[in-house]
mmCIF file as gemmi writes it, N, C-alpha and C atoms, coordinates in Angstrom:
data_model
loop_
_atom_site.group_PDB
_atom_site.id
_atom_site.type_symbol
_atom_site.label_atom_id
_atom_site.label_alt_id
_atom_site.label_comp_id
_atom_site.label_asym_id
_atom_site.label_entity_id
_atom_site.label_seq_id
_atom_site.pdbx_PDB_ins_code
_atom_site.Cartn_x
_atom_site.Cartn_y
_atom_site.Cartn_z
_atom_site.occupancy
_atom_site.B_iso_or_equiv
_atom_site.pdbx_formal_charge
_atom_site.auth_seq_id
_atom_site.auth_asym_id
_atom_site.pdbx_PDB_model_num
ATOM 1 N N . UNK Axp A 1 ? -52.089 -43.551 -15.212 1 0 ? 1 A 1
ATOM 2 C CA . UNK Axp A 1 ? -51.156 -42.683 -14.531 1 0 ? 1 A 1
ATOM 3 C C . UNK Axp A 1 ? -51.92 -41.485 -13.976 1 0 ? 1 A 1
ATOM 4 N N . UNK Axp A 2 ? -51.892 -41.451 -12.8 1 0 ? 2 A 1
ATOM 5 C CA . UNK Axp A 2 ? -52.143 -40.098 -11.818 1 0 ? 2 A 1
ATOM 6 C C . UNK Axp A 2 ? -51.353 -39.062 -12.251 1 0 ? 2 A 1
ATOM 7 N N . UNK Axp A 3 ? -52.509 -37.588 -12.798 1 0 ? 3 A 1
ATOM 8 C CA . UNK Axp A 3 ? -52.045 -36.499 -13.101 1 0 ? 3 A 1
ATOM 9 C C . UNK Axp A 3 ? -51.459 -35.884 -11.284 1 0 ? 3 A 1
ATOM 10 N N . UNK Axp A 4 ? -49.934 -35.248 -11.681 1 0 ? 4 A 1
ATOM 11 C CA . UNK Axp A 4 ? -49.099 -34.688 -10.884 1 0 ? 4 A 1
ATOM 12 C C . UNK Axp A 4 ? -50.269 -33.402 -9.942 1 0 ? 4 A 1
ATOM 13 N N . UNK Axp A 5 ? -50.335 -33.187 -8.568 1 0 ? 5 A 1
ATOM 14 C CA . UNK Axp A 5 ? -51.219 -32.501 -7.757 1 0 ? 5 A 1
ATOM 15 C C . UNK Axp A 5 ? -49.627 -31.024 -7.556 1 0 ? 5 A 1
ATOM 16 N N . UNK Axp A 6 ? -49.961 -30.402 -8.04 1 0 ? 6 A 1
ATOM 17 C CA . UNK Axp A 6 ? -49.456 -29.062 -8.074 1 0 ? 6 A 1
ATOM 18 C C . UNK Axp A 6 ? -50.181 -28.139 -6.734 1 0 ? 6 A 1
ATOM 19 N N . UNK Axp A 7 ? -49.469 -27.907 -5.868 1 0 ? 7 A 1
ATOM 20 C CA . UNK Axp A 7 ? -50.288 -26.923 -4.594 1 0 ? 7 A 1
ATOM 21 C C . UNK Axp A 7 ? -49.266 -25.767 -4.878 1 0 ? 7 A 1
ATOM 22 N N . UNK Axp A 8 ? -50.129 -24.814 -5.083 1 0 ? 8 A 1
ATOM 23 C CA . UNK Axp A 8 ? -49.701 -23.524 -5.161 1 0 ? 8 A 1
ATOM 24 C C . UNK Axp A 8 ? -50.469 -22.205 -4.632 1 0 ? 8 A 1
ATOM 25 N N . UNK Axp A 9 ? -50.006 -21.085 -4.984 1 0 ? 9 A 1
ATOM 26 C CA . UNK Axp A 9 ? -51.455 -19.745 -4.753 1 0 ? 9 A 1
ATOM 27 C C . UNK Axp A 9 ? -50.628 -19.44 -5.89 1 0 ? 9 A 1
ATOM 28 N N . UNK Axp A 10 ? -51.989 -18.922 -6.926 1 0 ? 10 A 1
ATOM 29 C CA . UNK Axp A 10 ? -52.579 -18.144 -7.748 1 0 ? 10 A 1
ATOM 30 C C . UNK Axp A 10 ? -51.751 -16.852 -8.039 1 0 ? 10 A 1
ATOM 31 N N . UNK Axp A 11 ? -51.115 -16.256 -6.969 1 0 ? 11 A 1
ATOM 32 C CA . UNK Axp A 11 ? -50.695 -14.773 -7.232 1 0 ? 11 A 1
ATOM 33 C C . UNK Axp A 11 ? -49.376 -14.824 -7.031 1 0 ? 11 A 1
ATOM 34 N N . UNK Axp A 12 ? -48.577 -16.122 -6.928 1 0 ? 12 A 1
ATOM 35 C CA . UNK Axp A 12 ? -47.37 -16.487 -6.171 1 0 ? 12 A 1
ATOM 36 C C . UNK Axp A 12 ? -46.422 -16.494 -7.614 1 0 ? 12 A 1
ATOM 37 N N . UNK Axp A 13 ? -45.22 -15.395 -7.315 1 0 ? 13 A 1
ATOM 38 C CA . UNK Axp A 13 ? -44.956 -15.228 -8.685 1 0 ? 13 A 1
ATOM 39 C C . UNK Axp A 13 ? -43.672 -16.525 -8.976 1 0 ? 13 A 1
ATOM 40 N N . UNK Axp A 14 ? -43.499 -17.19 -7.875 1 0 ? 14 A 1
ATOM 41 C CA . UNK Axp A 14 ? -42.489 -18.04 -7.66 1 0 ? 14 A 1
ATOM 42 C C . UNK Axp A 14 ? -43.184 -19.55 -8.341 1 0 ? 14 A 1
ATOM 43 N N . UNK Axp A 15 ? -44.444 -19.56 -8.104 1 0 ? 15 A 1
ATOM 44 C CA . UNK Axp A 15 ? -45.064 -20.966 -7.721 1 0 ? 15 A 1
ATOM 45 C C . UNK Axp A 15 ? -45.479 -20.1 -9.782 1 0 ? 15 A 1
ATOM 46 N N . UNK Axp A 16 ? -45.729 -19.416 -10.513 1 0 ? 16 A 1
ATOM 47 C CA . UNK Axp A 16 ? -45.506 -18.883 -11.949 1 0 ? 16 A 1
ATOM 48 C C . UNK Axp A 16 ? -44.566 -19.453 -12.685 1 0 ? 16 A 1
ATOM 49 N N . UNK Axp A 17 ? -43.178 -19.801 -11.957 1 0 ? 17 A 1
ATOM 50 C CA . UNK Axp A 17 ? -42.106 -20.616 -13 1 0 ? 17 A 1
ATOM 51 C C . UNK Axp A 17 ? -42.957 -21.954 -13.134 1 0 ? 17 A 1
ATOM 52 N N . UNK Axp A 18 ? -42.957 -22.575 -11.792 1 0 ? 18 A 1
ATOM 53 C CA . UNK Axp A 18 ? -43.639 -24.039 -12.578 1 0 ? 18 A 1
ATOM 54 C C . UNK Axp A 18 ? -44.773 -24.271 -12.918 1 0 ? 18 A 1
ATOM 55 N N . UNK Axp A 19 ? -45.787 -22.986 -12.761 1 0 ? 19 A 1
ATOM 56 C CA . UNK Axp A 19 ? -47.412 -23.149 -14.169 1 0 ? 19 A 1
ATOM 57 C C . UNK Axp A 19 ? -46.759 -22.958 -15.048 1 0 ? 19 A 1
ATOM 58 N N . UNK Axp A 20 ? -45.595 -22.085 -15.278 1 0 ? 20 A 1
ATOM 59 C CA . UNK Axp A 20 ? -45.599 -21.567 -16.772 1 0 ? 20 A 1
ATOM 60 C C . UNK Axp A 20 ? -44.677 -22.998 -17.537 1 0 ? 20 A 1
ATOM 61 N N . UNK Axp A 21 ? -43.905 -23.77 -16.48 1 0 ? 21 A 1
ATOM 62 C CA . UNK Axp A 21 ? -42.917 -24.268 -17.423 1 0 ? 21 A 1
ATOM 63 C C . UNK Axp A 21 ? -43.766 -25.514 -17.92 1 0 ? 21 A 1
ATOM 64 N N . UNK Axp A 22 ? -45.111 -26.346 -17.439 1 0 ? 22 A 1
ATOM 65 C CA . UNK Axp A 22 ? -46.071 -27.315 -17.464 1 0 ? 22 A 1
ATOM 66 C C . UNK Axp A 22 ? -46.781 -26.87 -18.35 1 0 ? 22 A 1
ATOM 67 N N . UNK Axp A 23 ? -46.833 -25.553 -18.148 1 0 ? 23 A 1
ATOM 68 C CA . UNK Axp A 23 ? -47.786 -25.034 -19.804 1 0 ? 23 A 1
ATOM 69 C C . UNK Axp A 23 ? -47.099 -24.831 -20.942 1 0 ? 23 A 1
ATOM 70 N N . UNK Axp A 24 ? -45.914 -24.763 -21.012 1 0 ? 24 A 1
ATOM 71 C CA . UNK Axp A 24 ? -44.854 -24.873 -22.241 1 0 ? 24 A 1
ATOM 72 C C . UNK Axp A 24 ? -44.989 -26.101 -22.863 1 0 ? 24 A 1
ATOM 73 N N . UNK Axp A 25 ? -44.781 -26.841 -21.789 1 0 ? 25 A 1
ATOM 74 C CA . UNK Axp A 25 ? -43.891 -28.132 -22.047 1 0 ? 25 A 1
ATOM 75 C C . UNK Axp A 25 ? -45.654 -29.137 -21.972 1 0 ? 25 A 1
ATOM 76 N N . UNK Axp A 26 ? -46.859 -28.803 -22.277 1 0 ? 26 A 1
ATOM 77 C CA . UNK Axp A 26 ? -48.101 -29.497 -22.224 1 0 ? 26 A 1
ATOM 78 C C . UNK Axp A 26 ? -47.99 -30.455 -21.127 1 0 ? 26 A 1
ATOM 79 N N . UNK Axp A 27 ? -47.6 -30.08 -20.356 1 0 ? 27 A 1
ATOM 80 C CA . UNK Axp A 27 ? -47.493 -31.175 -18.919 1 0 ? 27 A 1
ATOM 81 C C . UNK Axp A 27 ? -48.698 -30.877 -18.157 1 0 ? 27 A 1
ATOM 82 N N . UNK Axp A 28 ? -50.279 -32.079 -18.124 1 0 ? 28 A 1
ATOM 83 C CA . UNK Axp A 28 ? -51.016 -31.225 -17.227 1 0 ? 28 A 1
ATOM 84 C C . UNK Axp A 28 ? -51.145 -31.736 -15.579 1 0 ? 28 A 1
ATOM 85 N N . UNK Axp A 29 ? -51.077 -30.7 -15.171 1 0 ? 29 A 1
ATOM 86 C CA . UNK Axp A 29 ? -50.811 -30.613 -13.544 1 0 ? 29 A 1
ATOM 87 C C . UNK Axp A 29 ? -52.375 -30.359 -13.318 1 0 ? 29 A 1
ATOM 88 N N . UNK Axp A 30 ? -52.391 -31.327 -11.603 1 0 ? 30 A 1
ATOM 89 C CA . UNK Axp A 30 ? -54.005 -30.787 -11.182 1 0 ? 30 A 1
ATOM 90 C C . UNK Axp A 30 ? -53.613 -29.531 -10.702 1 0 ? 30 A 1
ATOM 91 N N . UNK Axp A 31 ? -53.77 -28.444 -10.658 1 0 ? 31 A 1
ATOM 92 C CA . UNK Axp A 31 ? -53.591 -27.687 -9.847 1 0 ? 31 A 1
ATOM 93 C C . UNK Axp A 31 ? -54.332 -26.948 -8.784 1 0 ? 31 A 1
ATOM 94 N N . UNK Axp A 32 ? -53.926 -26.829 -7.421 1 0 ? 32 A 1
ATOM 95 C CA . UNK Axp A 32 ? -54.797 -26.544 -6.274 1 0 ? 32 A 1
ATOM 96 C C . UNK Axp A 32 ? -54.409 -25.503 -5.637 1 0 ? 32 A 1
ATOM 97 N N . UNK Axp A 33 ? -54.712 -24.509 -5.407 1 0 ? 33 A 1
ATOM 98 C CA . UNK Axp A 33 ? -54.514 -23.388 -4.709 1 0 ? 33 A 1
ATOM 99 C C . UNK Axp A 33 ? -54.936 -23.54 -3.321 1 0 ? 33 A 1
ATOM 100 N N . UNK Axp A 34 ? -53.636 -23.045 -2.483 1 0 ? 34 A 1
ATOM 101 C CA . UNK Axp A 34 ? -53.555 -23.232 -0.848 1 0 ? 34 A 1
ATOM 102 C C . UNK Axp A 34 ? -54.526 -22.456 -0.622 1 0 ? 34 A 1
ATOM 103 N N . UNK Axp A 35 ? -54.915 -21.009 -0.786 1 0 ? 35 A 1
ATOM 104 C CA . UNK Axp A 35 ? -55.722 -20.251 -0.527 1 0 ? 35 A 1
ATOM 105 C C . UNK Axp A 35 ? -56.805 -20.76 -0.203 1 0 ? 35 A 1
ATOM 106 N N . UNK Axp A 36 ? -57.616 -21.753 -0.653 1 0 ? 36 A 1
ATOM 107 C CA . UNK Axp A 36 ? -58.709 -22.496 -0.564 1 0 ? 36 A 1
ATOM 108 C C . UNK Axp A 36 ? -58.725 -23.225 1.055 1 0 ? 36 A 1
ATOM 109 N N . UNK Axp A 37 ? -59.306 -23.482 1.48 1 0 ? 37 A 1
ATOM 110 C CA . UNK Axp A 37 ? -58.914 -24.408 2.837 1 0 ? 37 A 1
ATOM 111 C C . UNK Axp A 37 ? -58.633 -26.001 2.569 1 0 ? 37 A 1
ATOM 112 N N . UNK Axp A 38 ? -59.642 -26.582 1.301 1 0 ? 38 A 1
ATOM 113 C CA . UNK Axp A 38 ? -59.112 -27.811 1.603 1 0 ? 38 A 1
ATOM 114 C C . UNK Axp A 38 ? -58.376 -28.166 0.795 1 0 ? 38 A 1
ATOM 115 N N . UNK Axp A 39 ? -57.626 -27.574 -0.01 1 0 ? 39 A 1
ATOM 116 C CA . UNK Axp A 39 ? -55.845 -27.809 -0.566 1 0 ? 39 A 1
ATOM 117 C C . UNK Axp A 39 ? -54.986 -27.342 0.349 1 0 ? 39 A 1
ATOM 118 N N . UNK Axp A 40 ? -55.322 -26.244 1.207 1 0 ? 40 A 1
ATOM 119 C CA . UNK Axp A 40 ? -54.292 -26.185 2.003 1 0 ? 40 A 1
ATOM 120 C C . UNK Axp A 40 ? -54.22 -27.182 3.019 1 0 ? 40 A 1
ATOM 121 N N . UNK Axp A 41 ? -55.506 -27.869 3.752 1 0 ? 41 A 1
ATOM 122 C CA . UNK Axp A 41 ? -55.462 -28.974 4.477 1 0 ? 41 A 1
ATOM 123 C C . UNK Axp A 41 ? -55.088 -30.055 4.269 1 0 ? 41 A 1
ATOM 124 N N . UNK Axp A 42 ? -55.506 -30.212 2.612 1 0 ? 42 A 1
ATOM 125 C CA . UNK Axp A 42 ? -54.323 -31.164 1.792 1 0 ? 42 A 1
ATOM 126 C C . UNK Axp A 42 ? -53.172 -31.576 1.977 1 0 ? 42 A 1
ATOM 127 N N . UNK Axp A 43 ? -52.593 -30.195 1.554 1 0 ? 43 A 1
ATOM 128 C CA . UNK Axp A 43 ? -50.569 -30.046 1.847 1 0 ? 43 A 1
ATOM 129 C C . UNK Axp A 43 ? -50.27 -29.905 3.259 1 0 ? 43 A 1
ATOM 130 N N . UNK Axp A 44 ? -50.914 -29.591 4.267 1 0 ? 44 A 1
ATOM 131 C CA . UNK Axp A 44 ? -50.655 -30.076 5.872 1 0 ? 44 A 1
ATOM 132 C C . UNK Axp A 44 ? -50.482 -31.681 6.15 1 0 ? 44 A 1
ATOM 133 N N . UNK Axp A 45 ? -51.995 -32.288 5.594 1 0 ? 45 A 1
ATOM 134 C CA . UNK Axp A 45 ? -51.778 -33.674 5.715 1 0 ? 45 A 1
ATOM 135 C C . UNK Axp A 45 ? -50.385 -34.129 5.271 1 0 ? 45 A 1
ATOM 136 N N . UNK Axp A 46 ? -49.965 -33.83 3.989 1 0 ? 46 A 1
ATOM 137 C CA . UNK Axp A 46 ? -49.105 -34.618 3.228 1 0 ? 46 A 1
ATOM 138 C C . UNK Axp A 46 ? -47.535 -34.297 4.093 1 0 ? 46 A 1
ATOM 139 N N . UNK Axp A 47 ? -47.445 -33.296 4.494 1 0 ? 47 A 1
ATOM 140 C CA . UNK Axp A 47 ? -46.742 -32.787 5.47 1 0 ? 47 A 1
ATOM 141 C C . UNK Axp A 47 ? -45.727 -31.586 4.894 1 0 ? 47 A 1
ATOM 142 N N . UNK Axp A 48 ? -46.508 -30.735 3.934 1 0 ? 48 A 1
ATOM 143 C CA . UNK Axp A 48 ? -46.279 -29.617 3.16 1 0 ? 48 A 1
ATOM 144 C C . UNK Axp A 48 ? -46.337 -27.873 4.377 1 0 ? 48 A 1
ATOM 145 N N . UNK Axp A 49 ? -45.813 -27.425 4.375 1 0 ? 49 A 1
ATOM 146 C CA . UNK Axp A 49 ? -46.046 -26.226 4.743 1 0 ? 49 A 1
ATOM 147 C C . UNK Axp A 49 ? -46.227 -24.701 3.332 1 0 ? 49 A 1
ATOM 148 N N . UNK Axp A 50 ? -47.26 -24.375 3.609 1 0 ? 50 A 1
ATOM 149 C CA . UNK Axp A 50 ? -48.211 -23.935 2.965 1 0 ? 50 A 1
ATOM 150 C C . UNK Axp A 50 ? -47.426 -22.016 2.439 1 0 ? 50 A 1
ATOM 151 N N . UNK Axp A 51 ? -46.357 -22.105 3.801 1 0 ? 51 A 1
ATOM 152 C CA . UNK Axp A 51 ? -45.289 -20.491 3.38 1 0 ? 51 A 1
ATOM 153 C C . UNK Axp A 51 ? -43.935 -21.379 2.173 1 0 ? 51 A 1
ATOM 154 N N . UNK Axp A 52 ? -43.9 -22.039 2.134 1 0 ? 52 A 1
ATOM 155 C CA . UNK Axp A 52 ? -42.887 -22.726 1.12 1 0 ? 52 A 1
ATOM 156 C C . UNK Axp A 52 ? -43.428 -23.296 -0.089 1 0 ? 52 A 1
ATOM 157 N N . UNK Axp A 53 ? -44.462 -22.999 -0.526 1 0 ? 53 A 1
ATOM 158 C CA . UNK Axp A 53 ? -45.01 -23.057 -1.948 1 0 ? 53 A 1
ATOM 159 C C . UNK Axp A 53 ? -44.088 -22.63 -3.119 1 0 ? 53 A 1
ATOM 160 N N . UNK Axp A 54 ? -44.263 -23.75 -3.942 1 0 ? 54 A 1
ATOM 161 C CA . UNK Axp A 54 ? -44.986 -24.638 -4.429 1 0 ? 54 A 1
ATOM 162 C C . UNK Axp A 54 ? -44.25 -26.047 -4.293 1 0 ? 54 A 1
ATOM 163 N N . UNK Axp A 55 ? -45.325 -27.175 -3.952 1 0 ? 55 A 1
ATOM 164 C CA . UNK Axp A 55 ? -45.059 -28.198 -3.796 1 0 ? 55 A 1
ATOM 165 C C . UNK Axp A 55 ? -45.534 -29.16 -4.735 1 0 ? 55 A 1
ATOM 166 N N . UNK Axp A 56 ? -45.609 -30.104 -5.51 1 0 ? 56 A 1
ATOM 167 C CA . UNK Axp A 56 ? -45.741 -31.341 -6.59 1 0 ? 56 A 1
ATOM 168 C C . UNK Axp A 56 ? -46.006 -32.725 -5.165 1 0 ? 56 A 1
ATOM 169 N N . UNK Axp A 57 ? -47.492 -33.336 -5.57 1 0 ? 57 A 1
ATOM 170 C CA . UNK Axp A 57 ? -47.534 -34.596 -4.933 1 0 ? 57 A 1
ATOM 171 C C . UNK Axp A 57 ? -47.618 -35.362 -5.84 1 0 ? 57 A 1
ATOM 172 N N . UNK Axp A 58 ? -46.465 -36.392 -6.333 1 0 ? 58 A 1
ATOM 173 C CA . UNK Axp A 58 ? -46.347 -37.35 -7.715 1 0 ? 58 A 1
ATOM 174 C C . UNK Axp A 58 ? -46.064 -38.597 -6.995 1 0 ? 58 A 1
ATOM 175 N N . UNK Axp A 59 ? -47.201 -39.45 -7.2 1 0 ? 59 A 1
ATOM 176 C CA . UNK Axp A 59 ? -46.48 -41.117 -7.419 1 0 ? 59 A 1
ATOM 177 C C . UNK Axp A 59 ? -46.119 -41.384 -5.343 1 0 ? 59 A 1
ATOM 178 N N . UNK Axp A 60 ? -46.533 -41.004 -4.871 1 0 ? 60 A 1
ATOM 179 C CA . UNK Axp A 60 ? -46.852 -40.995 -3.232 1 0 ? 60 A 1
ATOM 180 C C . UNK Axp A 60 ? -45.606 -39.821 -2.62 1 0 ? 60 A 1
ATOM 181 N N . UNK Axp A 61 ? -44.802 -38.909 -3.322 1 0 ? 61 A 1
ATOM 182 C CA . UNK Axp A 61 ? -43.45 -38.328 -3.193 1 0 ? 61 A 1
ATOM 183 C C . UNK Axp A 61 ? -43.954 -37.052 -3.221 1 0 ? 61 A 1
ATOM 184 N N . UNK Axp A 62 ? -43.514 -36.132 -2.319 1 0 ? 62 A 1
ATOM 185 C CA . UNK Axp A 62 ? -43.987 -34.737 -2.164 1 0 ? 62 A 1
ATOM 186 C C . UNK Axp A 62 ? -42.764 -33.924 -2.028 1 0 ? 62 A 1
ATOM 187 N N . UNK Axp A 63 ? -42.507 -33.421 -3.392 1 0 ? 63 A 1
ATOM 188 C CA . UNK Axp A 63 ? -41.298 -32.235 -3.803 1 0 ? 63 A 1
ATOM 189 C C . UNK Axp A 63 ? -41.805 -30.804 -3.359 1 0 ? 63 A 1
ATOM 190 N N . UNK Axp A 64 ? -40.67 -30.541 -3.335 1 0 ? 64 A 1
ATOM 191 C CA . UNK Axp A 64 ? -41.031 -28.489 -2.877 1 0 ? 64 A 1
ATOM 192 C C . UNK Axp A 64 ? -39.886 -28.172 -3.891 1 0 ? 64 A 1
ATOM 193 N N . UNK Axp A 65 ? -40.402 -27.199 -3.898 1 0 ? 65 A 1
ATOM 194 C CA . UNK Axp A 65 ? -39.47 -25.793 -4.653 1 0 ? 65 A 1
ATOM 195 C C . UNK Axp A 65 ? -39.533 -25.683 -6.312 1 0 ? 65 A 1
ATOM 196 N N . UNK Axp A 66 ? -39.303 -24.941 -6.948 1 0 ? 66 A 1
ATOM 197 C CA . UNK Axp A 66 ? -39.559 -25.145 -8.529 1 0 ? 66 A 1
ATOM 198 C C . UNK Axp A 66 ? -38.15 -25.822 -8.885 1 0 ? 66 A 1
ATOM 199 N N . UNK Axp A 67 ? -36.924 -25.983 -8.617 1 0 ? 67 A 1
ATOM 200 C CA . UNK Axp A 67 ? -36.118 -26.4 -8.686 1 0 ? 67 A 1
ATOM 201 C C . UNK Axp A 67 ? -36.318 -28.166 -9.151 1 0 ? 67 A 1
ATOM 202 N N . UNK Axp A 68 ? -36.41 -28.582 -7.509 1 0 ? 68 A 1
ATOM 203 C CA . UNK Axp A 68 ? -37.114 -29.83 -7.309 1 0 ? 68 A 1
ATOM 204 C C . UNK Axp A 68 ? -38.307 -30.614 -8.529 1 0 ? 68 A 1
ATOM 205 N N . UNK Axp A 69 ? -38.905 -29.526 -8.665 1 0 ? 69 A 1
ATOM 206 C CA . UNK Axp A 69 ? -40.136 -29.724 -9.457 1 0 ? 69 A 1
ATOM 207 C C . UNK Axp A 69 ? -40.29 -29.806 -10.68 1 0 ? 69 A 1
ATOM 208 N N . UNK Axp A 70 ? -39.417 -29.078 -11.141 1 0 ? 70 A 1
ATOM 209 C CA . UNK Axp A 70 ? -38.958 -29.147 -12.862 1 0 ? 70 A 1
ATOM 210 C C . UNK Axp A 70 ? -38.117 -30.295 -13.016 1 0 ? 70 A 1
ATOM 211 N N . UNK Axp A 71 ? -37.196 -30.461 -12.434 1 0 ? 71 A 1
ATOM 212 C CA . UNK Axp A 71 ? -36.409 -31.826 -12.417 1 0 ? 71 A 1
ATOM 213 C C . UNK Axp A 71 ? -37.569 -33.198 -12.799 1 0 ? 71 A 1
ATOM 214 N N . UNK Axp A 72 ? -37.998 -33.192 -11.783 1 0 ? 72 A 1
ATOM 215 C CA . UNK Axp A 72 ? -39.273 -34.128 -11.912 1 0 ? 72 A 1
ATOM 216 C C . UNK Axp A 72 ? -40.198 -34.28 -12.695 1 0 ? 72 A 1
ATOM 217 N N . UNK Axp A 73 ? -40.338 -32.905 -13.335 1 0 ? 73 A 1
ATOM 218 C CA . UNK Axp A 73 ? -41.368 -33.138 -14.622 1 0 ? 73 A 1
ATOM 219 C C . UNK Axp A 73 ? -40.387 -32.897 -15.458 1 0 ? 73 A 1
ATOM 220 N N . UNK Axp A 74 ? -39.153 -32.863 -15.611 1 0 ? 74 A 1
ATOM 221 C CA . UNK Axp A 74 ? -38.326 -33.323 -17.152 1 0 ? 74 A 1
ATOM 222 C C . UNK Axp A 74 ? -38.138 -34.564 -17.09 1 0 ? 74 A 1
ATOM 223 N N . UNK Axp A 75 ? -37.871 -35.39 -16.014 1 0 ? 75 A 1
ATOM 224 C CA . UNK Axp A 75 ? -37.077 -36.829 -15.944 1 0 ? 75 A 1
ATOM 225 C C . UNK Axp A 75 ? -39.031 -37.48 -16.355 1 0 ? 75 A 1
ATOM 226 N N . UNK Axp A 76 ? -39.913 -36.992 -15.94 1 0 ? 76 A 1
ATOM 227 C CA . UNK Axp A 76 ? -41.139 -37.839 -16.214 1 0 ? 76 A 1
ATOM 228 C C . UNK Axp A 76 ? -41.789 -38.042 -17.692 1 0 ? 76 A 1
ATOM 229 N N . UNK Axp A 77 ? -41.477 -36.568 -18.094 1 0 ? 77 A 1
ATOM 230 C CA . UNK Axp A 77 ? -42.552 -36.346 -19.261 1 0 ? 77 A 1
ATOM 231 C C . UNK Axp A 77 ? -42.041 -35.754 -20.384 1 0 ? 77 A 1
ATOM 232 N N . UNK Axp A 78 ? -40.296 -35.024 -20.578 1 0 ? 78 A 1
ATOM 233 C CA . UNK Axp A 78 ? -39.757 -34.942 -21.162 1 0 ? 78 A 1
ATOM 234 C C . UNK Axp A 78 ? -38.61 -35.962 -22.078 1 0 ? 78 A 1
């Protein structure tokens, strides 16, 4: 099983609910910071926009929002 690709920035206090709730819950996420160029070229490819962070690429399916995202890592790993 492919660990879940987490695109986020680092200082993003929004894209903080879902590090923090993966670090509660021992869920490990790759995590990639947009800031970088080629995670952000990443989440372009995948067809992510990079001002709507944070996005989850799981299983070929690319979620946005922490909403979205927690859902997905309770129904997976909880």
């Amino acid at each position: 099983m492919a660990t879940p690709i987490l695109y986020y920035w680092a200082p993003c206090t929004t894209c903080a609910v879902t590090v923090s709730f993966a670090d509660e819950h021992g869920i490990e996420l790759d995590k990639r910071d947009v800031e970088q160029e080629q995670p952000y070229m990443e989440l372009l490819q995948l067809g992510g926009d990079a001002n709507l962070i944070p996005y989850l690429y799981d299983e070929g399916e690319l979620l946005n929002g922490n909403d979205a995202i927690i859902a997905h890592l309770k129904a997976k790993f909880l």
